[in-house]
N, C-alpha and C positions, 0 to 999 in steps of 0.2 A: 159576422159571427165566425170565430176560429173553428179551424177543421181540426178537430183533436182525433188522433189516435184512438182506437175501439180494439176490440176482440168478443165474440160469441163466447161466451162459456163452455160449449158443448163442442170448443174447438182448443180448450186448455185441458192436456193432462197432467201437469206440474205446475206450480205456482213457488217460486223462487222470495222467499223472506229476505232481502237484502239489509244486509246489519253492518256495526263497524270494524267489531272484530269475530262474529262468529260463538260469542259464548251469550250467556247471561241473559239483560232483557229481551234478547230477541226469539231468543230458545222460548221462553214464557209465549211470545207472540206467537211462534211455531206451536207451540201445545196448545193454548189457546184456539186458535183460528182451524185447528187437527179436532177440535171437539167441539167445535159451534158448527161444522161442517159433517161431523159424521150423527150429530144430532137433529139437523136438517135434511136427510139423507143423501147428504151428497157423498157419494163413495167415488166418482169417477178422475179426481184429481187427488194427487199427493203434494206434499208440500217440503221445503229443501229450504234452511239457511246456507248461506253463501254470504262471504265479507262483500260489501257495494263493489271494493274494488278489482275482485275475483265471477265478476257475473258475465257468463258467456255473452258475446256480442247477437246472440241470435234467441236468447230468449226472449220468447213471448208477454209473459206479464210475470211484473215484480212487486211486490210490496216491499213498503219502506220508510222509514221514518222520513217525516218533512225535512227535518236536516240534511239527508245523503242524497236525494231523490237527484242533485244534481249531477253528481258523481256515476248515480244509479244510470242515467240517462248517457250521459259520455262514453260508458260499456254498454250498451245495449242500445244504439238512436231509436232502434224501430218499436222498441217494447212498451206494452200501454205500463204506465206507472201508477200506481196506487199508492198513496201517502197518508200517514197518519199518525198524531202528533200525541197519542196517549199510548202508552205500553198497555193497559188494562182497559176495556171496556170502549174503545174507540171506534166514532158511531161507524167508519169504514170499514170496520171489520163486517159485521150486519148488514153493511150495504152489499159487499163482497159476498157475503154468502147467500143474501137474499139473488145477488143479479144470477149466483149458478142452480138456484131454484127456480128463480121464473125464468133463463137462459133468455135475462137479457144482456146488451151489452154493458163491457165493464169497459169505463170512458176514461181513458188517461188523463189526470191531473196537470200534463207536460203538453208541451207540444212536441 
């Protein structure tokens, strides 16, 4: 079995939307994923689009569409990646806010 990359939720205060250029479907994503979180009461984390190719080498967890996740991963090695292939309604988003309700971990898609 592969050793994938984890993170606690209750050890994320930012959660980084990795997009391709910074506008558009990803903003959606950002507002989106900003109101399935404060409707679940998670208030302890904010959330930040960032282009794939502009993401600090030192953050912790990225979402990201399946297409950039590579890219995503090349700026960031140590970051658990979370990928998802719908802009609207994408079951990772729910899985994502479920793991910072029950603070389980959130498992990197990457190695």
């Amino acid at each position: 079995m592969e050793n994938k990359k984890s993170i606690q939720p209750s050890s994320v205060s930012q959660i980084i939307l990795a997009c391709e250029a910074g506008m558009g479907s990803s903003l959606m994503v950002v507002n989106l994923l900003k109101k399935k979180l404060k409707k679940a009461g998670v208030t302890s984390v904010t959330l930040k689009h960032k282009p794939a190719r502009a993401v600090d080498p030192d953050t912790p967890l990225i979402v990201v569409h399946n297409s950039l996740a590579k890219v995503a991963r090349r700026k960031a090695p140590e970051a658990v990646i979370v990928t998802f292939n719908f802009f609207m309604n994408d079951p990772a988003f729910d899985k994502l806010v479920q793991a910072f309700v029950n603070d389980e971990p959130i498992v990197s898609v990457l190695d």
